[in-house]
C-alpha positions as CSV (number, residue, x, y, z in Angstrom):
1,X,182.4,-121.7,-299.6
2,X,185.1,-123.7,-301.8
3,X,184.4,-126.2,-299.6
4,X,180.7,-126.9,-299.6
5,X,180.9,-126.5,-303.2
6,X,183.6,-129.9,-303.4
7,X,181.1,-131.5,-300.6
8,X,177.8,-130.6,-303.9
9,X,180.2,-131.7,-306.6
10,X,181.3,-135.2,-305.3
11,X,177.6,-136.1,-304.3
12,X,176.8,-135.4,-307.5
13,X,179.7,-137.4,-308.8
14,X,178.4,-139.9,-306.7
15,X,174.9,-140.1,-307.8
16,X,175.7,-140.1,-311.7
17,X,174.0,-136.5,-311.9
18,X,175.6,-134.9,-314.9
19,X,172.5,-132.8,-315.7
20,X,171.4,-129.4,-315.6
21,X,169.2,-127.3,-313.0
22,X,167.1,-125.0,-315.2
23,X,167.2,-121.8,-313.3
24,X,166.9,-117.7,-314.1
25,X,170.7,-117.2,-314.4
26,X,171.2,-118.5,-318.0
27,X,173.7,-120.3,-317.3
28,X,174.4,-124.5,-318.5
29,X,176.8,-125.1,-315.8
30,X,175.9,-127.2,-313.0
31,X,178.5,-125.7,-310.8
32,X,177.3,-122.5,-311.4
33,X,173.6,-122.8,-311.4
34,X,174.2,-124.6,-307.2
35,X,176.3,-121.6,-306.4
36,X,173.8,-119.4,-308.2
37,X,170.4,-120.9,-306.2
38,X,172.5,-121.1,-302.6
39,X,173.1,-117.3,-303.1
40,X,169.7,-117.0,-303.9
41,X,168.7,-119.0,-300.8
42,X,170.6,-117.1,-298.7
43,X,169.7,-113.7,-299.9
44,X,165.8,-114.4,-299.6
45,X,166.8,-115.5,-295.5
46,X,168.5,-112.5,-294.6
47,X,166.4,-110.5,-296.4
48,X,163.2,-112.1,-294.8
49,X,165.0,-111.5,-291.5
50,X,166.2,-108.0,-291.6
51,X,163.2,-107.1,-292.8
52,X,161.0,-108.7,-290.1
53,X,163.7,-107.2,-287.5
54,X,163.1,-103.8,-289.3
55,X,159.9,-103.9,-288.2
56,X,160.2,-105.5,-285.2
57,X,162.2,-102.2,-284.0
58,X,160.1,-99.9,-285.5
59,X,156.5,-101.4,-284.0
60,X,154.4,-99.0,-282.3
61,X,153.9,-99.5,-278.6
62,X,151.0,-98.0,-276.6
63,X,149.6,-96.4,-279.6
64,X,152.7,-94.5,-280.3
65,X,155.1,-94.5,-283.5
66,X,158.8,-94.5,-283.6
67,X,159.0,-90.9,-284.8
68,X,155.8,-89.9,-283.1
69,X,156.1,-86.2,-281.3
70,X,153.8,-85.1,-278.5
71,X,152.0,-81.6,-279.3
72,X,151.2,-79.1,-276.7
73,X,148.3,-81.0,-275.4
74,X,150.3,-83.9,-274.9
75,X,148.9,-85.8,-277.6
76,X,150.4,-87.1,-280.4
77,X,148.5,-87.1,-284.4
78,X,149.1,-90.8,-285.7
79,X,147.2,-89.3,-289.0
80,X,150.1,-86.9,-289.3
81,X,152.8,-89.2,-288.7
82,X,151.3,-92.0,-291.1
83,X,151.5,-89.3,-294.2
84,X,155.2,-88.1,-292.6
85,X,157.1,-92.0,-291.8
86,X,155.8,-95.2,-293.9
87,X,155.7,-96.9,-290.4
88,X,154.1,-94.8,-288.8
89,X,150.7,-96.3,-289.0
90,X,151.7,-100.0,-288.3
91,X,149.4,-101.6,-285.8
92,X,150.9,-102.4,-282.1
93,X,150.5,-105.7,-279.9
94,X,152.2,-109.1,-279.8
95,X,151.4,-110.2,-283.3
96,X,152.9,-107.4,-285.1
97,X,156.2,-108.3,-282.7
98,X,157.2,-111.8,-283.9
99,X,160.2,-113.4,-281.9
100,X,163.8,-114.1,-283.2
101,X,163.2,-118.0,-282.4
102,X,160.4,-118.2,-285.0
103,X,162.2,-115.7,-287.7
104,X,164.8,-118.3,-287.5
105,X,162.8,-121.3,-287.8
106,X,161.0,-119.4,-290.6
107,X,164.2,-118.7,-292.3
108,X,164.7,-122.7,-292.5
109,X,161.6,-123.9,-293.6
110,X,161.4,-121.5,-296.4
111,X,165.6,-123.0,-297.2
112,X,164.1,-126.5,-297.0
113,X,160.9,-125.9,-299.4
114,X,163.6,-124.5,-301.4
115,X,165.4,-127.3,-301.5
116,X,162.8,-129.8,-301.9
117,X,161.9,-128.2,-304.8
118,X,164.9,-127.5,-306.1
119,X,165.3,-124.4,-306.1
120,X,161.8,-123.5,-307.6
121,X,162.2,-124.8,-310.6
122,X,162.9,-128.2,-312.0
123,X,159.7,-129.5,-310.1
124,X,161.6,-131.3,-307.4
125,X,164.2,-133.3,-309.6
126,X,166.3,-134.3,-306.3
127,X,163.6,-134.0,-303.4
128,X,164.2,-137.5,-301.2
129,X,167.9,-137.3,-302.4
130,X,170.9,-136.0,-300.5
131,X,170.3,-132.4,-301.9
132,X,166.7,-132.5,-300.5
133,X,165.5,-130.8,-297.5
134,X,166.8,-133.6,-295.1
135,X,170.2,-133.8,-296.9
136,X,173.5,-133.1,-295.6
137,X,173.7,-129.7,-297.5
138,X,170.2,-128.7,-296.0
139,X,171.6,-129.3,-292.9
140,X,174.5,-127.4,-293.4
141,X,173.1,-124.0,-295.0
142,X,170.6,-123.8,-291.5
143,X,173.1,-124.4,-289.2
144,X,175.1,-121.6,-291.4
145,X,172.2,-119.1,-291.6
146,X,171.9,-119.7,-287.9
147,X,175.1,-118.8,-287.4
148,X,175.2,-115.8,-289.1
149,X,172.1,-114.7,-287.0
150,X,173.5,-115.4,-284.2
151,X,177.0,-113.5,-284.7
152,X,174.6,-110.6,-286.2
153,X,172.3,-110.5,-283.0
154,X,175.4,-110.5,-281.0
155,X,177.7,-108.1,-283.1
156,X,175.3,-105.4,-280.9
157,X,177.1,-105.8,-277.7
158,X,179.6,-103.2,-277.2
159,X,181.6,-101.8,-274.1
160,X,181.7,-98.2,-272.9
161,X,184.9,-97.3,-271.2
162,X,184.7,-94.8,-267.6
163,X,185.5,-91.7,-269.3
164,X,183.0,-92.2,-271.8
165,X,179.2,-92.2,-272.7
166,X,178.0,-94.0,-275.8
167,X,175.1,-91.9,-277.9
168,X,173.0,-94.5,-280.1
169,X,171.4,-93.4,-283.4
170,X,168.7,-96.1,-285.4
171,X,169.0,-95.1,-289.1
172,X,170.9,-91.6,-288.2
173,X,168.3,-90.5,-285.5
174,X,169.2,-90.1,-281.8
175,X,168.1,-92.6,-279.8
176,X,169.3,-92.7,-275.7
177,X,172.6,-92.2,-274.5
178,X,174.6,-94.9,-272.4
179,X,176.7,-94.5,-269.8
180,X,180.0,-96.8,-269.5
181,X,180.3,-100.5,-268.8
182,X,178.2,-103.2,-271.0
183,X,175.5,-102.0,-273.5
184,X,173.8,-103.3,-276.2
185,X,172.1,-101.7,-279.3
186,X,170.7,-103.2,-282.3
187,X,173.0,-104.5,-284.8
188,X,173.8,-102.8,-287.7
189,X,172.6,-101.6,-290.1
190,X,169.7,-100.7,-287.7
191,X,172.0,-98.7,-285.0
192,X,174.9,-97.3,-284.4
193,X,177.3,-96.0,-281.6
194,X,179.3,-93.1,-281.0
195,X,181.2,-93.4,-278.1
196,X,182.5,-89.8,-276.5
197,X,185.3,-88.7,-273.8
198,X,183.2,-86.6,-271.5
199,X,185.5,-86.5,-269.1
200,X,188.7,-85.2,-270.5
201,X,189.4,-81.6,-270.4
202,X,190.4,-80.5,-274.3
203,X,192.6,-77.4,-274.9
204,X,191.9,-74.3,-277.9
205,X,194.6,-72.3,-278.4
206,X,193.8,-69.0,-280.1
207,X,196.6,-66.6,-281.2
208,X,199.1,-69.5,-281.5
209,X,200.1,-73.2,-282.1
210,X,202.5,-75.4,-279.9
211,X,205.0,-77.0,-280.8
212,X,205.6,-81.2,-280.6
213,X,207.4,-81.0,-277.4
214,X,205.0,-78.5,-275.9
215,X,207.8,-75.5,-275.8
216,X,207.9,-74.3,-279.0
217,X,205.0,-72.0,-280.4
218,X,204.2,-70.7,-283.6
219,X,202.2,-66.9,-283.2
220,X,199.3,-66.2,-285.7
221,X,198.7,-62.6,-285.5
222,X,195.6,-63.1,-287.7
223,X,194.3,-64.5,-284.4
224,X,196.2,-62.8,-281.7
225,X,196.0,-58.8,-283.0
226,X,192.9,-57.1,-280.9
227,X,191.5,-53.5,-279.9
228,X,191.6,-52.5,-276.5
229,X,188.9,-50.2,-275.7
230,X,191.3,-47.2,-275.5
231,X,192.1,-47.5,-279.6
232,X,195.5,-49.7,-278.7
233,X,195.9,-52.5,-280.3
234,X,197.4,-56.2,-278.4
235,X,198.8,-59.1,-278.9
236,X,197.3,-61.6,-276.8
237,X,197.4,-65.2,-276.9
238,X,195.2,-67.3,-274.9
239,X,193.7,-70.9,-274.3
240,X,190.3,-72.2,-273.7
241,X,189.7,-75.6,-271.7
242,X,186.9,-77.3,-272.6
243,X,184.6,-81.0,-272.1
244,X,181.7,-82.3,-273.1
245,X,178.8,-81.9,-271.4
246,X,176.0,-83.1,-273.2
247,X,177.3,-85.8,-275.8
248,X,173.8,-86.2,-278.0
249,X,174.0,-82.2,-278.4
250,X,177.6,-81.9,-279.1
251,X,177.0,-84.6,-282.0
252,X,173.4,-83.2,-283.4
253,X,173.0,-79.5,-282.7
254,X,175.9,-78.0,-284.9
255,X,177.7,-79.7,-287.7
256,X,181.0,-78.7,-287.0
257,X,181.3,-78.1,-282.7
258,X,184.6,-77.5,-282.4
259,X,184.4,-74.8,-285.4
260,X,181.7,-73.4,-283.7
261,X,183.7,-73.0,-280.4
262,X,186.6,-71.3,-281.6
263,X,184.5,-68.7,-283.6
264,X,182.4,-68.3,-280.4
265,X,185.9,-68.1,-278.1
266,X,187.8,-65.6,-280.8
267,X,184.7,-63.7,-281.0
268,X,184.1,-63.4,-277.3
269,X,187.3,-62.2,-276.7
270,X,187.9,-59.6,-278.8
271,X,184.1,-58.4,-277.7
272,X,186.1,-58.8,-273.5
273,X,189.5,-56.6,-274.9
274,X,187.3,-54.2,-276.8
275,X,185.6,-53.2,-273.6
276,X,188.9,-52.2,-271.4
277,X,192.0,-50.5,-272.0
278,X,194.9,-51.9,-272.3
279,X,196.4,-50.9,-269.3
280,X,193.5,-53.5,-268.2
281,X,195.4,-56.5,-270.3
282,X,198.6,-55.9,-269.5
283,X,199.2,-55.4,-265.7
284,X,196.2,-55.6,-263.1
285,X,193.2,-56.9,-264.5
286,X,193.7,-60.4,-266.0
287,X,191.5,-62.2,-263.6
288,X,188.8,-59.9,-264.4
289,X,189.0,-59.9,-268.1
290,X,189.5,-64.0,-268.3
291,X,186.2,-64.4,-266.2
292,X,184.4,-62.2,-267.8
293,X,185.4,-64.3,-271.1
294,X,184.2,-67.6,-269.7
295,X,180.9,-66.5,-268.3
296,X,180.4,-65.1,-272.1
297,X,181.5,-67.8,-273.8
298,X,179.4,-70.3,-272.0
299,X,176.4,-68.3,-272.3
300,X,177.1,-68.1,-276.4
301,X,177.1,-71.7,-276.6
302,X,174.3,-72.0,-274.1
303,X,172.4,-70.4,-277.0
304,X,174.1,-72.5,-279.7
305,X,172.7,-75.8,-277.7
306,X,176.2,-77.4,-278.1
307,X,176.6,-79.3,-275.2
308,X,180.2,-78.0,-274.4
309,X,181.2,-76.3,-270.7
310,X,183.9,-74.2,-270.2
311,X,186.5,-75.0,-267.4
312,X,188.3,-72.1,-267.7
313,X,190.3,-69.8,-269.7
314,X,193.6,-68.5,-269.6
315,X,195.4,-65.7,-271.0
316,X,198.8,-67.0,-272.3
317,X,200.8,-64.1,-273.1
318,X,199.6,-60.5,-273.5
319,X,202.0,-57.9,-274.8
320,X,201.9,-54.4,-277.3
321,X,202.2,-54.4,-280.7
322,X,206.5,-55.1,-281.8
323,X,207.1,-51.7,-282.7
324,X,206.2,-50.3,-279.4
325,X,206.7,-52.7,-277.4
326,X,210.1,-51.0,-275.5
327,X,208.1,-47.8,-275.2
328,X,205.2,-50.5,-273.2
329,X,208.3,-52.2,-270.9
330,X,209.4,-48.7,-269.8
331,X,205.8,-47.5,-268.6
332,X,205.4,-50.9,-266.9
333,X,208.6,-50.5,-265.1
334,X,207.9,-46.5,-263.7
335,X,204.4,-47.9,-262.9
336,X,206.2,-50.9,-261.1
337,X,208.6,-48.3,-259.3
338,X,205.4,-46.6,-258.3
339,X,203.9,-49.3,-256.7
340,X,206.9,-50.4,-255.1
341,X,207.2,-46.6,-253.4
342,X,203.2,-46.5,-252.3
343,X,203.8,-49.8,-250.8
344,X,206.8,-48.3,-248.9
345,X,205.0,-45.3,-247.7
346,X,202.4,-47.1,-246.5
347,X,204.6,-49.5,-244.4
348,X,206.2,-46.8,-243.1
349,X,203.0,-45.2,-242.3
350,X,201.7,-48.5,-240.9
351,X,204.6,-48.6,-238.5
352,X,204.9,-44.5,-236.8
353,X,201.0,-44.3,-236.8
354,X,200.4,-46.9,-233.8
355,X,203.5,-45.3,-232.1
356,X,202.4,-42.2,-232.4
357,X,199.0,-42.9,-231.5
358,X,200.0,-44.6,-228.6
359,X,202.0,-41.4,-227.6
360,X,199.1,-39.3,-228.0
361,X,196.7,-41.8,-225.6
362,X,199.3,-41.7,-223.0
363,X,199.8,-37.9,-223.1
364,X,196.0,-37.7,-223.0
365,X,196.3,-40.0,-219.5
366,X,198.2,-38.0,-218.0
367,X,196.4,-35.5,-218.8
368,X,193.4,-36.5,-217.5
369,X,195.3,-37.5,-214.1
370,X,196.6,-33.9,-213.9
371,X,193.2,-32.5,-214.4
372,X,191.6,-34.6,-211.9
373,X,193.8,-34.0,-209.0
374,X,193.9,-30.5,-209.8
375,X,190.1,-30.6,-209.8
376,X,189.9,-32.5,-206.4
377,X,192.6,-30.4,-204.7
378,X,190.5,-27.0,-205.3
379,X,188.0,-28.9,-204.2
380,X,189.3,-29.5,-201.3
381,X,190.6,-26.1,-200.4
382,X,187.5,-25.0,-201.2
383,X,185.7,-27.3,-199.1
384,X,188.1,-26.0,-196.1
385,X,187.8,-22.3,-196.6
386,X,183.9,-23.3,-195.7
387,X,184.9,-24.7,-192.8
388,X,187.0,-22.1,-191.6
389,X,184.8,-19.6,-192.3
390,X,182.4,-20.9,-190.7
391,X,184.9,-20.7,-187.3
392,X,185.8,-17.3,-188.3
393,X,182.5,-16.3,-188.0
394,X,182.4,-18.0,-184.1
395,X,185.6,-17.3,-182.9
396,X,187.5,-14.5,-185.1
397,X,190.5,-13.8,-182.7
398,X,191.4,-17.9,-182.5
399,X,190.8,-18.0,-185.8
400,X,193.0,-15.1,-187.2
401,X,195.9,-16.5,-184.5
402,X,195.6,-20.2,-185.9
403,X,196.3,-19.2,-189.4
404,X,198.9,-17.2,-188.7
405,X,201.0,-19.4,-187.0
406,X,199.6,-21.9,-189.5
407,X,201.1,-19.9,-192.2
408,X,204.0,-19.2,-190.6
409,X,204.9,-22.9,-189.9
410,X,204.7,-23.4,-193.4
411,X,207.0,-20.8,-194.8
412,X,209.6,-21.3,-192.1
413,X,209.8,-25.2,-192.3
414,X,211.9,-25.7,-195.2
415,X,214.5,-22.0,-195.0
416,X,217.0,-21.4,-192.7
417,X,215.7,-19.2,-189.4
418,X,218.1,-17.4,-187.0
419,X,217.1,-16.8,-183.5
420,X,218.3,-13.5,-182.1
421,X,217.2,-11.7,-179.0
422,X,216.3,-8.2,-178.1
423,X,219.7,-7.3,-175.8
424,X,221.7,-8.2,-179.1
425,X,220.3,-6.0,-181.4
426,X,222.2,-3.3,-181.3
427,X,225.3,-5.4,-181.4
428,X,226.8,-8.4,-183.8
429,X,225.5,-11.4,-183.5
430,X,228.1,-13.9,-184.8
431,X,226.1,-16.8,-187.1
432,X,227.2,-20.0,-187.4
433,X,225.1,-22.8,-189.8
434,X,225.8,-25.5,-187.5
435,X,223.3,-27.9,-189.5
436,X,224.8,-27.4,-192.8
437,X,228.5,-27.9,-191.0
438,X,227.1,-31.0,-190.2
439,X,226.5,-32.1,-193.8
440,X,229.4,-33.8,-195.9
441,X,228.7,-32.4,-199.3
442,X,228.3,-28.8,-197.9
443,X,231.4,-27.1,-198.6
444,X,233.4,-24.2,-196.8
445,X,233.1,-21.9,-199.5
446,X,229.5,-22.6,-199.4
447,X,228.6,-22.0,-195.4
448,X,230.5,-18.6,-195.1
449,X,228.5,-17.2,-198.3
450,X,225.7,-18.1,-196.3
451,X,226.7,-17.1,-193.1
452,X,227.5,-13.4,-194.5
């Protein structure tokens, strides 16, 4: 600016000017009174041109406004919307659209009427000069105002990383939401971006604070003292992992969402402790309690509209209130003894019940094996009493004889017979056991106790 102002002075210089401009300002300086009309100048452009933008964004199209609403029939009430927006009633179509080429070129010839006649006032004291509309400051402030349109038209390029998505407002109002790579909006003061992680997973910690390094946490009982539904009270810290799901309702819906999601998480979770004992908390029953949590919490803020899901929560550290808490350790450890002793008995019952059953089928077996040839061998000798009945009844004489001698060749197979005849009978008969003489492991002792 310092410089354009030496380039005015010196062609004034130059020229023998040593007048004054009559302008608004007041002021007798000539200096002054250039500096004064190029703001001027340059206010009227940009003005002209963000106004003509203005409504360039905010034409209707198709008969629609920017704010207008659809009712239940699918129609929307321009007559409504004129009384509600000032633009609402603006006419749509290619006129009421002009194009940034002729803004521009709008923009200059209004800069070079104003400069051929000098500024509006003065009734055109330097028109065909150098400060005309065809003089080297002319020139200059177009190819400035040009510039500045150009940077300003650019300026509304903008780059969305991967992890995030880019929500658009125009005056404060939600627009569209952009995924990542390269976007463009319109410059501001028109729109704006707010660009949001939406994939990184955030952690809430409830019932305590960590440290720098991670390791070393500060407890808030405020946070962390709850009711158990058996009228104990716990200390139980947790943490809730969290992303955003829905960018344009985590920014619109609730002023404060991460406020909102640790009232909803601290609320929920007392409402998850209050309903099971503490028993429940502190040994078995995590996994149920922290999923019942989540599924509650994401419901809540379901309601809420706040475009947050929950990935999961965690319980961090669960124990009794300090001045019971030895009195806690020493029921957990008989209860851990417990367990330890059911799980031994039922190994050991694991183990002797397949032997044992396996005892009992083969007992069973043989049973069955004993049974069956008992079975069959009655049936037999049943089977053979028919028979020999049946001979009997032909030939009884034969028949008595056969099973005698049957009967007898049975009993006297397997004991020791001696043969005597009837001219020794009233005399001694010496007996000798030849055949068990003839054995090795029959002893002497043993053949005269038999042979007395």
């Amino acid at each position: 600016m310092a410089v354009r102002l030496l380039l005015v002075r010196r062609t004034a210089r130059r020229r023998g000017f040593t007048g004054l401009w009559p302008i608004r300002c007041g002021t007798r300086s000539p200096r002054r009174a250039r500096l004064v009309r190029l703001r001027l100048s340059l206010s009227k452009g940009l003005g002209m041109l963000t106004t003509m933008k203005f409504l360039e964004m905010f034409a209707w199209d198709n008969g629609q406004g920017p704010w207008a609403k659809a009712g239940k029939s699918g129609k929307s009430t321009p007559s409504k919307l004129k009384a509600e927006r000032p633009y609402a009633g603006r006419p749509s179509g290619p006129a009421a659209q002009p194009d940034l080429e002729d803004v521009v070129n709008q923009m200059a010839e209004k800069l070079r009427g104003f400069w051929r006649d000098g500024g509006g006032n003065g009734g055109g004291r330097f028109e065909g000069g150098q400060f005309g509309g065809n003089g080297p400051l002319g020139i200059a402030l177009e190819w400035w105002a040009a510039a500045v349109v150009i940077i300003w038209v650019i300026s509304g390029i903008y780059i969305v990383a991967p992890e995030q998505q880019g929500v658009v407002t125009r005056f404060g109002a939600y627009v569209r939401t952009d995924d990542s790579g390269l976007n463009y909006h319109a410059p501001w003061p028109l729109e704006r971006v707010v660009k949001l992680p939406v994939t990184r997973v955030n952690q809430l910690e409830i019932g305590f604070r960590s440290g720098e390094n991670g390791m070393d946490a500060m407890d808030v009982p405020a946070e962390s003292l709850m009711l158990t539904g058996d009228q104990n009270i716990v200390d139980l810290d947790f943490t809730v992992n969290w992303k955003i799901a829905n960018p344009a309702a985590f920014l619109f819906n609730v002023a404060d969402p991460q406020g909102t999601l640790y009232d909803v998480a601290e609320s929920v979770m007392r409402e998850t402790i209050g309903r099971h004992p503490i028993d429940d908390a502190l040994t078995s029953n995590k996994a149920a309690i922290q999923h019942e949590a989540k599924e509650h919490m994401q419901r809540v803020l379901n309601a809420y509209g706040l475009g947050i899901v929950i990935v999961n929560v965690a319980l961090q550290k669960v124990n009794p209130p300090t001045e019971v808490i030895d009195a806690f350790r020493d029921v957990q450890a008989a209860n851990a003894d417990k367990q330890r002793m059911i799980n031994e008995a039922r190994g050991y019952a694991n183990q002797i019940v397949p032997l044992a059953r396996g005892e009992a089928a083969r007992m069973i077996e043989q049973a069955e094996g004993y049974k069956a040839a008992k079975v069959a061998e009655a049936t037999g000798a049943a089977q053979r009493f028919d028979v020999q009945v049946g001979a009997y009844q032909q030939a009884p004489g034969v028949t008595r004889d056969r099973l005698y001698y049957e009967t007898m060749q049975d009993v006297m197979t397997n004991v020791p017979k001696v043969i005597t005849t009837s001219r020794s009978a009233n005399g001694v008969v010496p007996f000798l056991p030849l055949d068990r003489l003839m054995k090795p492991a029959a002893g002497p002792s043993n053949a005269q106790g038999e042979a007395r």
